[in-house]
Every structure is written in C-alpha cells, then in structure tokens.
C-alpha positions as CSV (number, residue, x, y, z in Angstrom):
1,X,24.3,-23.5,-54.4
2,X,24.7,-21.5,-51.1
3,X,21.4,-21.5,-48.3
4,X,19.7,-18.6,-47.1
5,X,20.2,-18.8,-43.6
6,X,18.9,-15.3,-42.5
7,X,15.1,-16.5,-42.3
8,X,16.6,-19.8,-40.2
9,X,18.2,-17.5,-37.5
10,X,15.5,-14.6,-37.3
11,X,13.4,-17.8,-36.9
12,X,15.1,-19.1,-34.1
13,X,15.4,-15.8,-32.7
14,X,11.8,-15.2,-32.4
15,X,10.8,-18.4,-31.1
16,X,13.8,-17.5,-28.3
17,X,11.7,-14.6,-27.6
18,X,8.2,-16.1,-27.7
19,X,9.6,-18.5,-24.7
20,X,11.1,-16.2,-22.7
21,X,8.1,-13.4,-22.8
22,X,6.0,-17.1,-21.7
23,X,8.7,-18.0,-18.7
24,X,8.4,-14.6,-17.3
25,X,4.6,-14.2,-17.9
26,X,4.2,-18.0,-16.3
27,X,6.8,-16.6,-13.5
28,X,4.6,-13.6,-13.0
29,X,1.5,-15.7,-12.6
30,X,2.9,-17.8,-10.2
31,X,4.3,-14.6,-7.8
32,X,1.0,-13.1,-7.8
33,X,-0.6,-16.3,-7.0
34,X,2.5,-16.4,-3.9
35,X,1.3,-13.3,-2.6
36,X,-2.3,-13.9,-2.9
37,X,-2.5,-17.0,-0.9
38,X,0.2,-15.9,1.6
39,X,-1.0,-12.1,2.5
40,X,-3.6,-13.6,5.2
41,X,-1.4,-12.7,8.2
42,X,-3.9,-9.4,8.9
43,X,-7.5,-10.2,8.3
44,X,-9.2,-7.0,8.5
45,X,-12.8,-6.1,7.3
46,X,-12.9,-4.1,4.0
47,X,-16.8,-2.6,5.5
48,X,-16.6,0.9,5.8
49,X,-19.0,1.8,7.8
50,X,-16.5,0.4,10.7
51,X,-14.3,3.6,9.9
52,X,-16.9,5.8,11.7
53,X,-17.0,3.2,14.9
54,X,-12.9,3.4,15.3
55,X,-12.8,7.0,14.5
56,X,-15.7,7.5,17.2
57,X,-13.1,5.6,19.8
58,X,-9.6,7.0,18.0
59,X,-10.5,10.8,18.6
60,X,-10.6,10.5,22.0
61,X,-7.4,9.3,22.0
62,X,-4.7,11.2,24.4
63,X,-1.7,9.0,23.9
64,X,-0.2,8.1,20.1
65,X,3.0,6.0,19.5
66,X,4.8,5.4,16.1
67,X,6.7,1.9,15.1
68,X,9.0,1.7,12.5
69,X,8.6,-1.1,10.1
70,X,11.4,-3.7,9.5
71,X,12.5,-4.2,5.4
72,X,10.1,-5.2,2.7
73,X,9.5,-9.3,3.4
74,X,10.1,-9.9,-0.3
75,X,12.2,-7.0,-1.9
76,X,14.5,-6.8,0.9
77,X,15.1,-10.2,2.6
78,X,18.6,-10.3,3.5
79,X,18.2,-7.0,5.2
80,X,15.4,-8.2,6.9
81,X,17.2,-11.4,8.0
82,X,19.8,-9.2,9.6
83,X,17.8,-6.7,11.6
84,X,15.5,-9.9,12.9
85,X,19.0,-11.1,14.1
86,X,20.8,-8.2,15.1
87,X,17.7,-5.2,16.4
88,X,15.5,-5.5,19.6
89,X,12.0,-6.2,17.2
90,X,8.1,-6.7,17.9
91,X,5.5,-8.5,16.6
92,X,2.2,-6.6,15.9
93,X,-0.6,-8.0,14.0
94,X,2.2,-10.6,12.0
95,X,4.6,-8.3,11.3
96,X,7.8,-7.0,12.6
97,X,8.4,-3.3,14.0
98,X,11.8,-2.1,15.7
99,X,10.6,-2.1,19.3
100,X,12.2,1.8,19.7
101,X,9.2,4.2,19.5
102,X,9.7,7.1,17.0
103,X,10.4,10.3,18.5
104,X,6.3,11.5,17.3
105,X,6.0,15.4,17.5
106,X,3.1,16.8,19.3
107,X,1.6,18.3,15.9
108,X,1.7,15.5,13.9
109,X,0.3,12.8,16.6
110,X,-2.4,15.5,16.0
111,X,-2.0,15.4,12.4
112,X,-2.5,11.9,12.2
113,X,-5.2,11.5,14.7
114,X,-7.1,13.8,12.2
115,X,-6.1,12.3,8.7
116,X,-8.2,8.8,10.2
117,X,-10.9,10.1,12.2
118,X,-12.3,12.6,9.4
119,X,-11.2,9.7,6.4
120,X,-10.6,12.1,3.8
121,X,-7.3,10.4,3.1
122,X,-8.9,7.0,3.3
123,X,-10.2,5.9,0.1
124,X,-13.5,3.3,1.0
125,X,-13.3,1.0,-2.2
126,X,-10.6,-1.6,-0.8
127,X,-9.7,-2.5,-4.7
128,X,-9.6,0.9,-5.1
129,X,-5.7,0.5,-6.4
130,X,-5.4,-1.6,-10.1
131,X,-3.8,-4.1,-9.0
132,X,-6.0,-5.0,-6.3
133,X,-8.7,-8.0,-6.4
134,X,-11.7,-8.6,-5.0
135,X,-12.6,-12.8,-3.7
136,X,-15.2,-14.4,-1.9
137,X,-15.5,-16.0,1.4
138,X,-17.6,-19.3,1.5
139,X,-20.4,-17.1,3.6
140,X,-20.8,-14.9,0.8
141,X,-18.8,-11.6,2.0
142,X,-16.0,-9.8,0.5
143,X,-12.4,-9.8,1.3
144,X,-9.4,-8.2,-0.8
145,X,-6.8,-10.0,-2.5
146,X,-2.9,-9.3,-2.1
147,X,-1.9,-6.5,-4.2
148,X,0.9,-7.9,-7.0
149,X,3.2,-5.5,-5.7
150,X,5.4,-7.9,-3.2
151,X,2.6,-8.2,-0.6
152,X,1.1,-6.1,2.3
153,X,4.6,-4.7,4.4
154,X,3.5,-2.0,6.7
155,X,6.0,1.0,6.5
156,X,4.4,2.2,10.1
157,X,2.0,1.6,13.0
158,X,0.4,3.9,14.8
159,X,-0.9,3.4,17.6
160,X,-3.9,5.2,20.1
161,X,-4.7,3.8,23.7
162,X,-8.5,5.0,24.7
163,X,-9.3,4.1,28.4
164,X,-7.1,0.8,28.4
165,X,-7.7,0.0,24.7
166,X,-5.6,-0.2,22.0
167,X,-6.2,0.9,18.2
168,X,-3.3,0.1,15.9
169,X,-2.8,1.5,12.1
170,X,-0.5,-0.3,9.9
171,X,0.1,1.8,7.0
172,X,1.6,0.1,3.8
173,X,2.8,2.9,1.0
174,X,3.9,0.2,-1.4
175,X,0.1,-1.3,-0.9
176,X,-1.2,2.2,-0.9
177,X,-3.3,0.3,1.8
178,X,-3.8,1.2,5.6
179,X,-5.2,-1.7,8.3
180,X,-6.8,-0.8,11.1
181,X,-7.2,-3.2,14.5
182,X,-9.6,-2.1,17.5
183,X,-10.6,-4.2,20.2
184,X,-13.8,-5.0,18.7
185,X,-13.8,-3.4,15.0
186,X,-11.0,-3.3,12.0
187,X,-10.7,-2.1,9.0
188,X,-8.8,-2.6,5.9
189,X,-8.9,0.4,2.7
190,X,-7.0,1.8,0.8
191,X,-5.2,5.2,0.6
192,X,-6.2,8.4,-0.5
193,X,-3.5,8.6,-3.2
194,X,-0.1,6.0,-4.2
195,X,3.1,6.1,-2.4
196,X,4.7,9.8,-1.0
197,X,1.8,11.2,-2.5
198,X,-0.4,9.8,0.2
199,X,-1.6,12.3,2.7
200,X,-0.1,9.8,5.9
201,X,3.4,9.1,3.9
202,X,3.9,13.2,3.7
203,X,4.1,13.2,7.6
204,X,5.8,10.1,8.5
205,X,8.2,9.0,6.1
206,X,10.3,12.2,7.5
207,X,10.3,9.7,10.1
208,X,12.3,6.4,8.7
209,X,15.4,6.3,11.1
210,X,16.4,2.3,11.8
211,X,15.6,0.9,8.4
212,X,18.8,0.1,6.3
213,X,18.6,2.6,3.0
214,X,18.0,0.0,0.1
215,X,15.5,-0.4,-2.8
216,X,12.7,1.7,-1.0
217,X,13.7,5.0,-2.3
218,X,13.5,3.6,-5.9
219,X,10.2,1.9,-5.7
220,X,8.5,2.5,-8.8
221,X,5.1,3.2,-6.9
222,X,6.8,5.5,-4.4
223,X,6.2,8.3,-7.2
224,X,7.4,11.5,-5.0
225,X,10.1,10.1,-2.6
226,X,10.4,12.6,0.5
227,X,14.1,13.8,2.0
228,X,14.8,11.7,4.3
229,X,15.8,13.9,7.4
C-alpha cells in the first residue's frame, strides 16, 4: 500500500516557513533594540518652545557653512571605513563630516536660514514619524527613541556663527529628523515631510559632492530622489 506523502512535505514546508518568519522577526527585534540603545551620541531636547530661543539667536546670523555627511554608519560601512581612512574628516556633535565646506550659494544660506527660524518645515511632535518612540528619563521628562530605520546619520550640518557663537543643524533625511546645538539651547524634531520631500532636502541634496554614490539613492524612505548635479 503506497503513503501519502504530500500532507508530510507541505507540513514540513510550513513549519520551514513559520521559523524563518520567527528568525527574521527575532532579528528585527534585536536591530531595533541596537539602534535604540546606541543612538545617544546627540542628546538634544525634544521641547519646542527652545525652537523660538535658537531661531531668536539663528536670524541674526551673517555667516552660514554647509558640511557634508560621511556614509550611513549601518547601511554603508565599508564605504564609511574607507573615507575615515582615506578623506580629511571632522567630528561634530559624534559624527563625521568631510572637513571641505560646501560651496553654499548666497540664496540658499538665505533659504535655509528662513526654513528654521520661521519652523514651518519643522514638525514639533519629535515621534511625529511611525517609527519613532517615545521613553522616559528617570526625572520624569521625555526623550525620543532611535528611529528603526538604521539610526540617526546626519546627511548635513549647517552651521550659523552669531557674535562668537556657534549654532549647528544636523539634518538626517533617512530619520526625517533635524538636531539643533546652541551654546545654551538644542533641539531635536522632526521634519516637515519624509526624505526629498522635505522642505531642507529640496535645497541641499543638490549639494552631495564627496559622498561615494551607493544605496542612498534607493532608500525606500527617500520617496522623490533629487538629480544629483
């Protein structure tokens, strides 16, 4: 008498899947856990009421400088590990920028000047993207949580000197997240809108020039990419 050996296999088959979909879901877990724990290189304050006191100092800025960020620390390591090595880098706020300013045009160090100061492109709600979380300090105030979307990686700085201070704006379009660092106030929020839709990405990802071309441009979250010129 021949055995049925269809059900067996189709069995076996399913329980194959059911492990797999729990190895990756386990695996997920534990990279959003990662990037959680490990995104505290940048403390800012998610109060918004500190947006007016750096705008109030940021406007009467006369001098802007751009900084070009170095590859994503997670989706691009080996290309990261080559331009620490081989490019003349700095260190702002944890992490790395090519040291080479960006050639910044008159109009849009104005531009930019104008999309933080009035915060209409600043979104106040620092979970404001799904994949952000909210946690509790032991004093009882709020601080976000690393987005699960590789961790903060500021695209660009920008950067204002007022009378001897400094104000620097690391803006992360994978995070849809901007970070702001004063001499007395910061600020961490989110964007007004994901990736190249983003009011800052439309004027500076014109400006990518040292970066190696790799995985950015396909980003899922990048949902318009910009020519690169």
């Amino acid at each position: 008498m021949e055995t049925n050996t269809i059900p067996a296999k189709v069995s076996i088959a399913r329980r194959a899947a059911q492990i797999a979909y729990l190895v990756a879901l386990i695996l997920l877990v534990i990279l959003i856990y990662h990037f959680v724990h490990t995104d505290s290189r940048t403390e800012a304050s998610i109060d918004f009421n500190n947006h007016a006191l750096l705008a109030q100092r940021i406007k009467l800025a006369k001098e802007v400088k751009l900084y070009e960020g170095l590859p994503h620390q997670f989706f691009e390591q080996a290309h990261l590990a080559s331009e620490l090595k081989n490019k003349k880098t700095v260190t702002l706020h944890g992490f790395p920028f090519y040291a080479d300013l960006l050639p910044l045009s008159v109009e849009d160090g104005i531009k930019l000047k104008e999309l933080f100061c009035d915060g209409k492109s600043l979104n106040s709600d620092g979970a404001y993207i799904s994949m952000g979380g909210r946690a509790s300090n032991p004093d009882g105030s709020v601080t976000i949580a690393a987005k699960a979307c590789g961790g903060f990686h500021p695209d660009y700085c920008i950067e204002w000197r007022v009378e001897g201070e400094v104000y620097q704006a690391l803006v992360c379009f994978s995070c849809s997240e901007l970070r702001c660092f004063g001499p007395q106030h910061t600020l961490q929020c989110d964007l007004d809108k994901c990736g190249d839709d983003s009011a800052f990405a439309k004027v500076l990802r014109k400006y990518r020039k040292n970066r190696p071309v790799k995985s950015i441009d396909n980003y899922w979250w990048y949902r318009r990419p910009l020519a690169i010129h």
